[in-house]
C-alpha positions as CSV (number, residue, x, y, z in Angstrom):
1,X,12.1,56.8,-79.5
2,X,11.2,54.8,-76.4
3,X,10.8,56.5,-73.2
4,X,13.7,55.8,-70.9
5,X,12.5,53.8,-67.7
6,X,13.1,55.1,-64.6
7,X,15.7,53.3,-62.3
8,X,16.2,52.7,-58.5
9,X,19.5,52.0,-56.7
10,X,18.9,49.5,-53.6
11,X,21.7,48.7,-51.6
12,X,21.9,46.0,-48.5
13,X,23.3,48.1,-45.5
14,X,22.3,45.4,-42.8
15,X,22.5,41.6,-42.0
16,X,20.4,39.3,-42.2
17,X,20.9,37.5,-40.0
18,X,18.6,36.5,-37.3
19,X,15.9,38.3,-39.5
20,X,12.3,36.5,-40.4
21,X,12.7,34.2,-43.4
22,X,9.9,36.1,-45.5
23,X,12.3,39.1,-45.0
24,X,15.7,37.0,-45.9
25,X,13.3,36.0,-49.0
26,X,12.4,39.3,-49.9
27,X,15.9,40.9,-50.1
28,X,16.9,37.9,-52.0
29,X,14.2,38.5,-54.6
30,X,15.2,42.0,-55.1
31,X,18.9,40.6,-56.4
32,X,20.8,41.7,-53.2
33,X,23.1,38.7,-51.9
34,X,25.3,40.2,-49.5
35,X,25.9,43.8,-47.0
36,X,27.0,46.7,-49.0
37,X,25.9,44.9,-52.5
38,X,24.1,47.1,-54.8
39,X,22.0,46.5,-57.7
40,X,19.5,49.1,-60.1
41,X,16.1,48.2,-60.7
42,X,13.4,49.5,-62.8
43,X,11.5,51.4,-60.2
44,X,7.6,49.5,-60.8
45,X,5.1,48.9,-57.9
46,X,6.0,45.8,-57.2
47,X,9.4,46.8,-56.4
48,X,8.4,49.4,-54.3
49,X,6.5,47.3,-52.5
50,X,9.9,44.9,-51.9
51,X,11.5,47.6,-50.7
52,X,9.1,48.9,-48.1
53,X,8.7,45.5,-46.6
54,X,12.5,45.6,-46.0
55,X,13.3,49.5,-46.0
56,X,15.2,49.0,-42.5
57,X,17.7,46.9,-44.1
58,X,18.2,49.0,-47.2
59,X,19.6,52.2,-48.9
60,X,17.7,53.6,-51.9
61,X,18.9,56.3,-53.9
62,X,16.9,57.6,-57.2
């Protein structure tokens, strides 16, 4: 049997607006569209990465 992935809740807490573009870009590439939205992802480097260029705008829960 496969090993289950491990998964990472994100949500949006803050606006975006008036925020630098590559940081609008960022949170749009990890799925989130508007405040309070809240999507899973597999928890992988890259997304961790994501989410530390943006961490002031975001929840994360395990």
């Amino acid at each position: 049997m496969a090993k289950a992935k491990k998964v990472v809740k994100v949500t949006l807490v803050r606006g975006l607006s008036g925020r630098r573009k590559d940081h609008r870009e960022t949170v749009r590439g990890l799925g989130l569209k508007w405040t309070n939205h809240t999507v899973e992802l597999e928890d992988t480097p890259s997304v961790r990465g994501m989410i530390n260029k943006v961490n002031y705008l975001l929840k994360v829960a395990d």
